[in-house]
C-alpha positions in Angstrom: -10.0 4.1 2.6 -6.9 2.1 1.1 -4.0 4.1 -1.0 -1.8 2.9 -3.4 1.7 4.6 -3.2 3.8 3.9 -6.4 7.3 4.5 -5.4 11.3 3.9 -7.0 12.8 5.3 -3.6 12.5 3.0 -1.0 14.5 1.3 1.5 16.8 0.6 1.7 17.3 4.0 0.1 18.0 6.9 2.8 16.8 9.8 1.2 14.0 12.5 1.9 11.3 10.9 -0.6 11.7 7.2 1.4 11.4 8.9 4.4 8.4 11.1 4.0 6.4 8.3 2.6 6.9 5.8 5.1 6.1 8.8 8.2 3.1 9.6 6.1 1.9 5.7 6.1 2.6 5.6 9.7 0.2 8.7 10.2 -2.4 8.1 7.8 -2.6 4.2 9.6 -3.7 6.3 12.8 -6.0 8.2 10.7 -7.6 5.3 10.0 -6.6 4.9 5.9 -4.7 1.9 4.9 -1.7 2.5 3.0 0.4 0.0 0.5 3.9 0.9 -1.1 4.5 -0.7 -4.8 8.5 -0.7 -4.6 11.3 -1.7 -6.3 11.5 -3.8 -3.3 8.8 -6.1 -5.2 10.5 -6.9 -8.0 14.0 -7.3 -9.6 16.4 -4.9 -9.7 19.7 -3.2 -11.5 22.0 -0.5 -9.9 21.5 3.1 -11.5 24.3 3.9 -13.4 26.9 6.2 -11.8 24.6 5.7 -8.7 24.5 2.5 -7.9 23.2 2.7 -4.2 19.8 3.6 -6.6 17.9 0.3 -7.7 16.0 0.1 -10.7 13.1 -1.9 -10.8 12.6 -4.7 -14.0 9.0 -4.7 -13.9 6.9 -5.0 -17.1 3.1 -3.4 -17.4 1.5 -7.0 -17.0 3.5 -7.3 -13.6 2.3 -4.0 -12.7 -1.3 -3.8 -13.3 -1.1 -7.4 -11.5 0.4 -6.2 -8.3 -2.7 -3.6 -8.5 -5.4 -5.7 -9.3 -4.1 -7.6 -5.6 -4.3 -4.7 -3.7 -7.3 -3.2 -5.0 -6.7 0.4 -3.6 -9.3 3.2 -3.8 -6.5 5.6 -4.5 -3.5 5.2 -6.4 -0.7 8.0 -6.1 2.5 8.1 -8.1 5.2 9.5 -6.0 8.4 9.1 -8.5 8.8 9.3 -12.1 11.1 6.4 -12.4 10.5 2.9 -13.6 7.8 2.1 -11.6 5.8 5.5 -11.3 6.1 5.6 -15.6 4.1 1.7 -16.2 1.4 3.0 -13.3 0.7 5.9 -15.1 0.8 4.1 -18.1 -1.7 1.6 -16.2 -4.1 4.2 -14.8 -4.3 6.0 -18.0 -4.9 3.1 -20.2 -8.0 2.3 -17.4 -9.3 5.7 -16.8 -8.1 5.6 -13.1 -7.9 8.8 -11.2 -4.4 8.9 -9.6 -2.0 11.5 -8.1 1.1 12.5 -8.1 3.6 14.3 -6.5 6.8 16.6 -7.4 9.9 15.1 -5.1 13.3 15.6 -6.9 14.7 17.8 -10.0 15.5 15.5 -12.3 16.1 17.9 -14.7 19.0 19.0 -12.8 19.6 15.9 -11.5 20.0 14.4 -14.9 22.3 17.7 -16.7 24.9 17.4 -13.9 26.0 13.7 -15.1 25.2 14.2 -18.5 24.3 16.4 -21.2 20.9 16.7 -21.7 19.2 19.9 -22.2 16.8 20.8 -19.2 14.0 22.0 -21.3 13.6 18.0 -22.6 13.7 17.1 -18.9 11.2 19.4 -18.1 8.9 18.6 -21.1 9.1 15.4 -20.1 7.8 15.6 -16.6 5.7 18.0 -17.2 3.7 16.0 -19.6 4.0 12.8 -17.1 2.6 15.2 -13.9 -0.5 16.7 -16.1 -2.0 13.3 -17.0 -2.9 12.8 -13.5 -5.7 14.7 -11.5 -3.0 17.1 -9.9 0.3 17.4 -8.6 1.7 17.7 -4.7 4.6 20.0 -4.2 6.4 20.8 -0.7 6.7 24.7 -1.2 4.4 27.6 -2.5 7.8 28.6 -4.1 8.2 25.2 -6.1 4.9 25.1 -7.1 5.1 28.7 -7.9 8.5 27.6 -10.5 6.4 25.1 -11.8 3.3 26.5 -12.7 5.6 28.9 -15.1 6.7 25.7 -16.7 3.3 24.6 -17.4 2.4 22.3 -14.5 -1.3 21.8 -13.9 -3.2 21.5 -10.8 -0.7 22.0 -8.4 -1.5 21.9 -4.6 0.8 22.3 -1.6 1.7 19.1 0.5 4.0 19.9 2.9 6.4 17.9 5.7 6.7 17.4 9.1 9.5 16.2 12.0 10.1 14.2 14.4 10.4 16.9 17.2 11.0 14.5 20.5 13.4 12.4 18.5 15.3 15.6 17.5 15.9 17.8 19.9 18.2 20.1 21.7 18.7 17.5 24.7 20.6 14.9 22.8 23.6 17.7 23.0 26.7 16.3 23.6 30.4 17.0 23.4 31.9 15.5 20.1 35.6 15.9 20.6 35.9 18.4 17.9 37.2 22.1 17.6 34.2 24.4 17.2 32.3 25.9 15.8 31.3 22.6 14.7 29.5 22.9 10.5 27.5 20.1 9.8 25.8 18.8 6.7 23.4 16.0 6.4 22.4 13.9 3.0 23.6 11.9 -0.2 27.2 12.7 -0.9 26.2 13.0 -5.0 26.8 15.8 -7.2 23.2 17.2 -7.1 24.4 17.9 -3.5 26.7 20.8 -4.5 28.7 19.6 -1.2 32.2 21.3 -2.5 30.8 24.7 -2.2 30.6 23.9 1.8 33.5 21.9 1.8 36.0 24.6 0.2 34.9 27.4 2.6 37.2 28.9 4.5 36.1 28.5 8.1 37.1 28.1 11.9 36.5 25.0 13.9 35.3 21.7 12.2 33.4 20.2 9.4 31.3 17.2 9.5 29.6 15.6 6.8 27.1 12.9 7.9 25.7 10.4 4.6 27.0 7.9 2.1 27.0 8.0 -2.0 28.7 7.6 -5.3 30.9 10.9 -4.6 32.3 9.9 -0.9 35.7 8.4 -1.8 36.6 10.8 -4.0 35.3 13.8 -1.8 37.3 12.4 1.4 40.2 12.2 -0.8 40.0 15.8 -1.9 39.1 17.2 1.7 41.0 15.3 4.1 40.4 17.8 6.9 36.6 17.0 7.2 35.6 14.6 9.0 33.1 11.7 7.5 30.9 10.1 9.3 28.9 8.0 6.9 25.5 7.3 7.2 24.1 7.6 10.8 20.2 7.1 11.7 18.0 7.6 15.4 19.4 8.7 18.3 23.5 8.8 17.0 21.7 11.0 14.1 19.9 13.5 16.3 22.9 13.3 19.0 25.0 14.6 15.7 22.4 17.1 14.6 22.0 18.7 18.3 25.8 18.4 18.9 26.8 21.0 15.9 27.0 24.2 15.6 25.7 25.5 12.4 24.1 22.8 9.6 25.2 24.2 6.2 22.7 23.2 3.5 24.6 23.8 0.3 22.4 22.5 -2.2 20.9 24.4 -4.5 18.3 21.9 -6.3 16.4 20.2 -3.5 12.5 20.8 -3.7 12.4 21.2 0.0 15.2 19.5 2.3 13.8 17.4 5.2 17.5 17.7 6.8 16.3 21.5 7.7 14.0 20.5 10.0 15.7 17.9 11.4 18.3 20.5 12.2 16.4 23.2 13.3 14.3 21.1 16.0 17.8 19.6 17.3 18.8 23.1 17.7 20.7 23.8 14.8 20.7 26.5 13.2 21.3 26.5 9.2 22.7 28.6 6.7 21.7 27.9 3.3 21.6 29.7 -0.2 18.0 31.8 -1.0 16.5 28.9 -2.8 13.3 26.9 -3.2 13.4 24.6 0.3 15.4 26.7 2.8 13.3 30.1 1.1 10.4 28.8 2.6 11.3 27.1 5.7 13.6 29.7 6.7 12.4 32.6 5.5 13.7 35.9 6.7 16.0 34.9 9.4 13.4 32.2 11.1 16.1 29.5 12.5 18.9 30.7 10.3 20.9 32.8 7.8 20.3 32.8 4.0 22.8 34.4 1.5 24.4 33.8 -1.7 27.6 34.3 0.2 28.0 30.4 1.9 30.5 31.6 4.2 28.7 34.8 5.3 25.5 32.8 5.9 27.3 30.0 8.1 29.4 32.5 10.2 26.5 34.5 11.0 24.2 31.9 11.7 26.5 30.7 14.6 24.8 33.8 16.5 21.4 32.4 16.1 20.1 31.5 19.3 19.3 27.9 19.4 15.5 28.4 20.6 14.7 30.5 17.7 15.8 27.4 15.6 13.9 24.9 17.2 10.9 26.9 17.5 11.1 27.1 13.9 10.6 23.5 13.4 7.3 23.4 16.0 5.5 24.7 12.6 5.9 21.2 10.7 3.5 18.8 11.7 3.5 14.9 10.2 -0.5 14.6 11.3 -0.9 18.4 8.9 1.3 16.3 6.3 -1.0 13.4 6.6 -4.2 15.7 6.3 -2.8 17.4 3.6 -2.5 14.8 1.4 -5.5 12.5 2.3 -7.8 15.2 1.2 -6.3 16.3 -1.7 -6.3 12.3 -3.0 -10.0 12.2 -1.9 -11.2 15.6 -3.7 -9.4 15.1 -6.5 -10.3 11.3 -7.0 -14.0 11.1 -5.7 -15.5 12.6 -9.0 -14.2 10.1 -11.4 -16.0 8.5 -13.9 -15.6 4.8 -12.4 -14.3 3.4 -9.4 -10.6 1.6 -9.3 -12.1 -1.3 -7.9 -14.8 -1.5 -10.3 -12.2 -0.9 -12.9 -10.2 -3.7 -11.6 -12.7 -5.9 -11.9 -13.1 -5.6 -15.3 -9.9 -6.7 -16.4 
């Protein structure tokens, strides 16, 4: 079997979305199913404003529906709502192809904290761009819980896995730093809601490992953490497995990949009670959830280590794979023409 994944975030993007695609290509390719990205990477591009580390892709329909008529994929699944993912679903309808899609960011939110824009349009909006495909992958029961109160259709559960040998609790090390040593992982951006870590009041060190649009400004206002920018492989894991606590401020992630990578460096985390760290964490599995920041990251400093990592033994990328393999073939096989036979007649 060949899929088509329709994607804005790519690399060289380093965010949750790019990363749980390309892991998901490299395990479906052992499964046996051929996997092709359509990316901004394949056309020309413009910087996002206010984010410009974000590329926007120039493409038109005709340069679209070209690029799929070359790769002729059996499936076709629409992972972002940007540029891109809006002319393939524009495509696919227009052709009566079956296609997925799947629930990565909230844009809603994402979109009202730069400017002001109701987030009932937002949600109107992606509602009706999620419906018009054959059903929609979300990360966590809890998402797809919020979103089938907002009128979301067909909504199945996809979930994620880790790397558990390239993050573990060996890579430990001695970083030079006063501890407890509070970590956070991600885009410095607004969505991020980084300043409600950054203000709290705590002993040792903070550490802040990522790049984005609100870095400058962020180092400027907190000159006592320490930035790292944007670290990847080994120097990443040594980082995750070096700290004390991660603190996972944000409160509008659909899941947070940076959890598990945490929790199977032995990390623990401490996190609000929201949609990502609600259902990885749970009641006290790997960490400390409260609406009280500070509470949750000084008491997760007494959370042994191996309760952490043995958290993140649950998330499996081969389940991941599975998981979305056979919700793109049951959903897809009973259409009413095949892409490829679509495709041939135009």
């Amino acid at each position: 079997m060949s899929i088509l994944i329709v994607t804005d975030a790519w690399r060289p993007q380093v965010n949750g979305v790019a990363l749980t695609l390309e892991r998901l290509a490299q395990t479906l390719g052992q499964m046996g199913t051929q996997t092709a990205f359509l990316t901004p990477n394949d056309f020309r591009t413009v910087p996002m404003p206010s984010y410009p580390e974000i590329r926007l892709s120039l493409a038109t329909s005709n340069m679209v529906a070209r690029r799929i008529d070359e790769m002729q994929p059996e499936r076709i699944h629409i992972a972002t709502e940007g540029p891109l993912g809006v002319l393939a679903r524009k495509i696919c309808i227009a052709r009566k192809i079956a296609f997925t899609t799947s629930y990565h960011t909230r844009f809603p939110e994402f979109i009202r904290a730069r400017v002001p824009i109701p987030e009932s349009w937002s949600y109107r909006w992606l509602r009706n761009f999620h419906n018009a495909g054959k059903g929609v992958l979300v990360a966590t029961p809890s998402m797809g819980a919020e979103l089938a109160t907002r009128g979301f259709r067909n909504i199945r559960l996809w979930s994620r896995g880790v790397d558990t040998r390239l993050f573990h609790p060996s890579q430990r090390k001695e970083m030079g730093l006063p501890r407890p040593i509070f970590l956070n992982v991600g885009r410095v951006a607004v969505e991020k809601n980084l300043p409600a870590f950054l203000g709290l009041d705590l002993p040792g060190s903070k550490v802040v490992v990522g790049d984005g649009p609100d870095l400058q400004r962020l180092k400027a206002k907190y000159p006592d953490v320490h930035f790292l920018g944007t670290r990847r492989g080994t120097e990443l894991s040594q980082i995750y497995a070096s700290a004390d606590v991660f603190v996972f401020p944000s409160k509008t992630d659909t899941f947070g990949n940076v959890i598990l990578e945490a929790l199977a460096s032995g990390c623990p985390v401490a996190a609000y009670p929201v949609t990502g760290p609600l259902d990885i964490i749970g009641e006290g599995h790997g960490g400390v959830l409260s609406a009280d920041l500070r509470e949750a990251a000084l008491a997760a400093t007494s959370v042994a280590r191996a309760c952490a990592r043995e958290r993140a033994m649950a998330y499996d990328w081969h389940e991941c794979a599975r998981q979305f393999l056979q919700f793109s073939t049951s959903v897809c096989s009973a259409s009413e023409q095949t892409i490829s036979a679509l495709q041939r007649a135009h």
